[in-house]
C-alpha positions as CSV (number, residue, x, y, z in Angstrom):
1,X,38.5,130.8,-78.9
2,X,41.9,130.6,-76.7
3,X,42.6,127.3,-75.6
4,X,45.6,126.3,-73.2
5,X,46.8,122.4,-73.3
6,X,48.6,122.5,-70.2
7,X,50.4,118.8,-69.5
8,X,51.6,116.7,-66.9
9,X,55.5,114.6,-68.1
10,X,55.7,113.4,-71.0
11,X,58.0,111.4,-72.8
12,X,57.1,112.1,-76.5
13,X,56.8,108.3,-77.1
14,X,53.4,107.8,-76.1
15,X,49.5,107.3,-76.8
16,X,48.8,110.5,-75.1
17,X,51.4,112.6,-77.8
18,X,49.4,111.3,-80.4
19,X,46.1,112.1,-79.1
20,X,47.1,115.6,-79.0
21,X,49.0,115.9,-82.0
22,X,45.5,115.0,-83.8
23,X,43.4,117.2,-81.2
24,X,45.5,120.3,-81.3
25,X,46.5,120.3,-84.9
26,X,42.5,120.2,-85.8
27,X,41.7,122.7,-83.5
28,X,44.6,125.0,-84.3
29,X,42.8,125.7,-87.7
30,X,40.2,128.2,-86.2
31,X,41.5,128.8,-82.7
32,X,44.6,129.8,-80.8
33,X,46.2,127.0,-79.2
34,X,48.8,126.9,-76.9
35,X,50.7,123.6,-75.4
36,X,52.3,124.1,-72.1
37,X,54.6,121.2,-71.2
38,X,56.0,120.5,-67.8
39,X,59.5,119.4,-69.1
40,X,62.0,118.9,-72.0
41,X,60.2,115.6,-73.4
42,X,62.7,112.9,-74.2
43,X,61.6,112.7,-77.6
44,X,61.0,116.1,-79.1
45,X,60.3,114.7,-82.5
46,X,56.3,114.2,-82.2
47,X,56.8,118.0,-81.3
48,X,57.4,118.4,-85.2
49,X,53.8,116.7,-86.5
50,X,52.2,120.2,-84.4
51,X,51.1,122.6,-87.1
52,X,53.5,125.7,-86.8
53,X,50.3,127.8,-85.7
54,X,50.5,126.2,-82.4
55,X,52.6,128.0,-79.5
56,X,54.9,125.4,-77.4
57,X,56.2,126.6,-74.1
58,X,58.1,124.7,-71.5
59,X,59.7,125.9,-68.5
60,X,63.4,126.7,-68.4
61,X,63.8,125.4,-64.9
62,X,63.4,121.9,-64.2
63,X,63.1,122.3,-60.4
64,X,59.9,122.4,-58.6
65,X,60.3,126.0,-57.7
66,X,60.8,127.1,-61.0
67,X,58.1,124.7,-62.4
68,X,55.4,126.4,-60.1
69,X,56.5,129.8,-60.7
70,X,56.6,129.1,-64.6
71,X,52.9,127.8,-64.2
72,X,52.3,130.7,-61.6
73,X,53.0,133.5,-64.9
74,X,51.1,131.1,-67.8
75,X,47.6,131.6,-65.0
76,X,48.2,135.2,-64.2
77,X,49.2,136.0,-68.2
78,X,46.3,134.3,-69.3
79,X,43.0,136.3,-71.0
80,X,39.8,136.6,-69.4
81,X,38.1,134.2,-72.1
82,X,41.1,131.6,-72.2
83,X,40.1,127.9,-71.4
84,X,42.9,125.9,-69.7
85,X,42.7,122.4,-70.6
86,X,44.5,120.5,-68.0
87,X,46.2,117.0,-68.2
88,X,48.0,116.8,-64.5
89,X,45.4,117.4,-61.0
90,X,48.0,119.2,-59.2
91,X,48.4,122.0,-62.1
92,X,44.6,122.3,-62.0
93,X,44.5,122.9,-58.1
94,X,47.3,125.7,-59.0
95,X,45.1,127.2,-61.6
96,X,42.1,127.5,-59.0
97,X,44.1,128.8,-56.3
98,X,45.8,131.7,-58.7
99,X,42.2,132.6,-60.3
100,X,40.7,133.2,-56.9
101,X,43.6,135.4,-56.3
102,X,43.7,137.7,-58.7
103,X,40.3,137.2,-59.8
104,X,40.7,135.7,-63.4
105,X,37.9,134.3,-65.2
106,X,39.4,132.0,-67.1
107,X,37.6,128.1,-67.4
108,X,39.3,125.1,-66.3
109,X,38.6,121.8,-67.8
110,X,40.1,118.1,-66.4
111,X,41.3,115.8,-69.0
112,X,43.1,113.1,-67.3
113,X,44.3,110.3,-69.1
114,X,44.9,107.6,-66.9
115,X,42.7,106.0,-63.7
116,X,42.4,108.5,-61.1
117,X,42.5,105.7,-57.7
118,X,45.3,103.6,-59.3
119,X,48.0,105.8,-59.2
120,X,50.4,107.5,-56.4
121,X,51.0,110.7,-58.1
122,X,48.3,113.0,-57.3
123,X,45.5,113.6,-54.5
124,X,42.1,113.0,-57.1
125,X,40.6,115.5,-54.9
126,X,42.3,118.0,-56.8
127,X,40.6,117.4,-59.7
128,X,37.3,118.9,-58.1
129,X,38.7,122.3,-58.8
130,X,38.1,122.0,-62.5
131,X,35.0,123.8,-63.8
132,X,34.3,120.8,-66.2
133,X,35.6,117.6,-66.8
134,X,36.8,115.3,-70.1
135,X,36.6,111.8,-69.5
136,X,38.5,109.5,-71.9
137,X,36.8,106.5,-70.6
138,X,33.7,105.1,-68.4
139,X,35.8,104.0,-65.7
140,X,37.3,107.1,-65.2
141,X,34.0,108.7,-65.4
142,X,32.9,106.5,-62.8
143,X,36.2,107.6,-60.5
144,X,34.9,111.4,-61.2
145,X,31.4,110.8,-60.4
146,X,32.5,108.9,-57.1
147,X,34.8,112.2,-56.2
148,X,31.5,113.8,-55.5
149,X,31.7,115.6,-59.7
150,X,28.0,115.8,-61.1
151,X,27.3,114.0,-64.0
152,X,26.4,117.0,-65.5
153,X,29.8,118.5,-65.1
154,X,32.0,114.9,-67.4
155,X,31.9,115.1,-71.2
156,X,32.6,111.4,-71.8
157,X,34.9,111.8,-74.8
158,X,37.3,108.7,-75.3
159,X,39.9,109.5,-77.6
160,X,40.1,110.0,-81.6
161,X,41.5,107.8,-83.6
162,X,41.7,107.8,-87.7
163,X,41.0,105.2,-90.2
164,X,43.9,102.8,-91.0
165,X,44.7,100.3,-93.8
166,X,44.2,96.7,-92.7
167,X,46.6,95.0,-91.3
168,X,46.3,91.3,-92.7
169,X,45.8,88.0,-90.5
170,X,48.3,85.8,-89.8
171,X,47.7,82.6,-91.2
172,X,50.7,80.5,-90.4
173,X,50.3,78.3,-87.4
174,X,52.6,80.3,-85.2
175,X,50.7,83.1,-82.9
176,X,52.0,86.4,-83.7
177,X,50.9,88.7,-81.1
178,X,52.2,92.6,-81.1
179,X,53.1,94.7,-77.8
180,X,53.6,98.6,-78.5
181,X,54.6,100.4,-75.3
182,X,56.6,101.2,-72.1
183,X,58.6,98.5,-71.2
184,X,57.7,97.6,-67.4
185,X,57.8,94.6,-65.8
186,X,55.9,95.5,-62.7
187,X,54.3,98.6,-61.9
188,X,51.4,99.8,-64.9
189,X,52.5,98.1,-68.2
190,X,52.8,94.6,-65.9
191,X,54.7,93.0,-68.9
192,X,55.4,90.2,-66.2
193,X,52.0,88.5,-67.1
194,X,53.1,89.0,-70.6
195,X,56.5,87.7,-70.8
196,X,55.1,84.6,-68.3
197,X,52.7,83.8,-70.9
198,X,55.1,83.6,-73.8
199,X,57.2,81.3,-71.8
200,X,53.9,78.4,-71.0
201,X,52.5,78.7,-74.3
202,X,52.4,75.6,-75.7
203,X,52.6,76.7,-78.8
204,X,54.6,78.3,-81.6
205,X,54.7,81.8,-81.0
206,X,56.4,85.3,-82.0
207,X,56.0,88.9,-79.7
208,X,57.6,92.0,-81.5
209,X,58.2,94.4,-78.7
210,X,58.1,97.8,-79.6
211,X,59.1,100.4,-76.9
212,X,61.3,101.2,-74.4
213,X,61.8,102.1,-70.9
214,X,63.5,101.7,-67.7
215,X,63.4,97.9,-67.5
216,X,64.7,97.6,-71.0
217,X,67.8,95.3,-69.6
218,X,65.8,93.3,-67.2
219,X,63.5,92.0,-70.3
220,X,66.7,91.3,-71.6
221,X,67.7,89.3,-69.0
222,X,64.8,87.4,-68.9
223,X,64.8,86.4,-72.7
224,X,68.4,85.3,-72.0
225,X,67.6,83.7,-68.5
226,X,64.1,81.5,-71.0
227,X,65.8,81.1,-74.2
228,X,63.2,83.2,-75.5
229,X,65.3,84.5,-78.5
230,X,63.3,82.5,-80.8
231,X,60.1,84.0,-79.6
232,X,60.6,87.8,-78.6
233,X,61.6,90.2,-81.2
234,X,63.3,93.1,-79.4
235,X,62.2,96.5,-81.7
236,X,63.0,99.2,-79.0
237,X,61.5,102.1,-79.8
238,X,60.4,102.6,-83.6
239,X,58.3,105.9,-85.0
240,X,55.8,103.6,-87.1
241,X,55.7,100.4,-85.4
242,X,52.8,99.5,-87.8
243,X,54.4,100.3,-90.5
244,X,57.1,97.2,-89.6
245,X,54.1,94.4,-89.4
246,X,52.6,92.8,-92.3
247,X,50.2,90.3,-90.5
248,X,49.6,89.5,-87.5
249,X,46.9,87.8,-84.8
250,X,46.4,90.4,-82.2
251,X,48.0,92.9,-80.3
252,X,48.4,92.4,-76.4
253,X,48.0,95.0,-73.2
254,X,48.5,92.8,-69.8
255,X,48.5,96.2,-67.7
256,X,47.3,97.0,-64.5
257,X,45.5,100.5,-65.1
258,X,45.2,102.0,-67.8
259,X,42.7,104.9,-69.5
260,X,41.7,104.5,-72.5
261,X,45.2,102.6,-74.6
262,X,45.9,104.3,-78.1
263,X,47.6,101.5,-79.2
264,X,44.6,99.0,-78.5
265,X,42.6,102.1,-80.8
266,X,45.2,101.8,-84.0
267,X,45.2,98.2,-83.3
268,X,41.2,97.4,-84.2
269,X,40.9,100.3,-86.6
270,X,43.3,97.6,-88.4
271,X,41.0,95.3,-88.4
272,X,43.7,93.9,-85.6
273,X,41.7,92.3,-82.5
274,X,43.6,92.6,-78.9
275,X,44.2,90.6,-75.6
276,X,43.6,92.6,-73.0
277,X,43.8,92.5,-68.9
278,X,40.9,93.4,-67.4
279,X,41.9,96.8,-66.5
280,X,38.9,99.1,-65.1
281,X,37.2,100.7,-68.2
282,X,38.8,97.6,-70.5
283,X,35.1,97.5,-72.1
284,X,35.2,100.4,-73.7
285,X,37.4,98.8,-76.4
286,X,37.2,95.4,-76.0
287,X,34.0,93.0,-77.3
288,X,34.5,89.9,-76.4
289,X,34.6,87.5,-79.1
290,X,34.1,90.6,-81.6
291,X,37.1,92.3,-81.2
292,X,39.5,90.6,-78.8
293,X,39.6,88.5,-75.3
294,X,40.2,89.2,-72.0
295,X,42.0,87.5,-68.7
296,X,42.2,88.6,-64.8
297,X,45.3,89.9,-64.1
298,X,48.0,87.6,-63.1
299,X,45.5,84.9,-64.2
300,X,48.1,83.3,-66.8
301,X,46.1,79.9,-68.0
302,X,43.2,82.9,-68.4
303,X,46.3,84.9,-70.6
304,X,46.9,81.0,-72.2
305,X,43.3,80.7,-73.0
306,X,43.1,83.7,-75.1
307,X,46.2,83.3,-77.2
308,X,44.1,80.1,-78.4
309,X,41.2,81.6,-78.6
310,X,42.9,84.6,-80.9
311,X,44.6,81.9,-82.8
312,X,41.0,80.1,-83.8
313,X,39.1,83.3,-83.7
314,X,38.0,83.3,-87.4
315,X,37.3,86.9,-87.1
316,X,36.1,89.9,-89.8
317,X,38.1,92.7,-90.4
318,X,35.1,95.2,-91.2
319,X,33.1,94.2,-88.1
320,X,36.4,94.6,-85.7
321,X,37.0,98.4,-87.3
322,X,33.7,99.1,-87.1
323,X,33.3,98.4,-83.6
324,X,35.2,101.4,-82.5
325,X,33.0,104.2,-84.5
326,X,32.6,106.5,-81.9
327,X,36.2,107.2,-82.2
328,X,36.6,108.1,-85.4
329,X,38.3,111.2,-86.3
330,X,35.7,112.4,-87.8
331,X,32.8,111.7,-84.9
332,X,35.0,112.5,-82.5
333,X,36.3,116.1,-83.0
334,X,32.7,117.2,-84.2
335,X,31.5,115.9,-81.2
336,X,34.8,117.5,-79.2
337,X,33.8,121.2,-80.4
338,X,30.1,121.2,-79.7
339,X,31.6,120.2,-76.1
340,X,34.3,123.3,-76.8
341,X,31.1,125.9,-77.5
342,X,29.4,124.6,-74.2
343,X,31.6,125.9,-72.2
């Protein structure tokens, strides 16, 4: 089988990197795989976990123009029997028009990672031009099947994730919570809620910050502005984050959107419960009083309540692992090439 991971930006930092790093390097064993970037990522190291059988190409052009016409010759190039598995709408709208064209027969399949209606970077509508569709979460299967996609067209797939060693709890009386991704104050990451909720807690508390991002120096600021020195610890951004904590109470998302967080994934296959916002498709992770808690965003005494809930929560490793099964490594890339055959 042929199979084409054709991607939207990406920084090499994030969840998305690792999904495929696991995805591709499986499949590469008894397929050929090629990843087609849209740019230089920032990062190139997560480029050097891909198993050497895998073919990398970006463009050489960082224009639009030459990003199109790059795209233009990977369609046209491609084999008959090659499946292009697309991460960016506008690519697969590309894809459509150039197959009608020339009259390729090569499958496209969606796999969007991120909500399809809270975003400004694509029209959704393009999405409909996929032959079939990879949902990472019920929410965004939801947003496909309101688009006018038939149900039987969406493979709901979540993402994979591999057993971890347990992280143990924290058992001092300060709250050691753990936040692993872009810094942003506004916009998806919302780390406003976050950082507001470290200031009101009543409490003794410590946040390592792992990540980094284009609001890197107004955090800053804000620590400075607080005198939260005591309570933020300022990481930046660190390969193994998890390899830096020894124990801890929970791990914190206070986004706006998301799709299905990696980092909420490694987190409870820890044994590591979260706090979550209540992002659409949140409870697909999150079990309330199982795994973690959950507050309306901007709702801070909500955010308040769950640090002391997490802080009482006399929780059980196994049961918080186990409640993520269905992403499993091992479920989930059986599961992913039965879906591969299908098509």
């Amino acid at each position: 089988m042929k199979l084409n991971f054709m991607c939207h930006y990406l920084s090499g930092n994030g969840g998305v990197e690792t999904v495929l790093t696991d995805i591709l390097n499986y499949l590469s064993k008894d397929n050929d795989v090629t990843l087609t970037l849209t740019n230089e990522p920032e990062n190139e190291n997560w480029l050097s976990s891909l198993s050497s059988k895998i073919i990398i190409k970006k463009p050489k052009f960082e224009n639009k123009v030459g990003k199109v016409a790059f795209f233009s010759r990977e369609f046209i190039s491609s084999s008959q029997d090659e499946i292009m598995i697309i991460l960016g709408a506008n690519l697969i709208k590309l894809g459509y028009k150039i197959r009608k064209t020339f009259n390729k027969k090569y499958k496209i399949v969606s796999w969007i990672h991120f909500s399809l209606n809270n975003q400004d970077m694509f029209d959704p509508n393009n999405i409909k031009y996929a032959d079939r569709h990879w949902a990472i979460s019920t929410a965004i299967k939801n947003e496909l099947e309101d688009l006018g996609i038939s149900n039987e067209k969406i493979d709901l797939i979540y993402n994979p994730v591999d057993h971890n060693e347990t992280i143990a709890k924290n058992n001092s009386d300060t709250l050691k919570l753990v936040y692993i991704g872009r810094i942003q104050i506004t916009g998806q990451k919302n780390l406003s809620d976050l950082l507001e909720g470290i200031r009101q807690y009543k409490g003794k508390i410590k946040v390592d910050f792992f990540g980094t991002g284009k609001d890197d120096l107004l955090i800053k600021e804000y620590i400075e502005k607080y005198n939260l020195e005591k309570k933020i610890i300022w990481h930046g951004w660190v390969k193994n984050p998890w390899d830096k904590l020894k124990e801890l109470d929970a791990t914190i998302l206070t986004s706006n959107y998301e799709g299905l967080p990696m980092v909420f994934l490694e987190s409870i296959s820890r044994g590591i419960p979260v706090i979550s916002s209540k992002f659409l498709g949140y409870t697909d992770v999150v079990k309330e009083n199982i795994n973690g808690y959950s507050y309306n965003v901007g709702n801070i005494q909500e955010l308040l309540n769950c640090m002391v809930n997490i802080k009482n929560m006399d929780y059980n490793s196994s049961k918080i692992q186990e409640s993520i099964s269905q992403c499993y490594s091992e479920n989930y890339l059986e599961k992913l090439e039965l879906i591969l055959k299908k098509i």
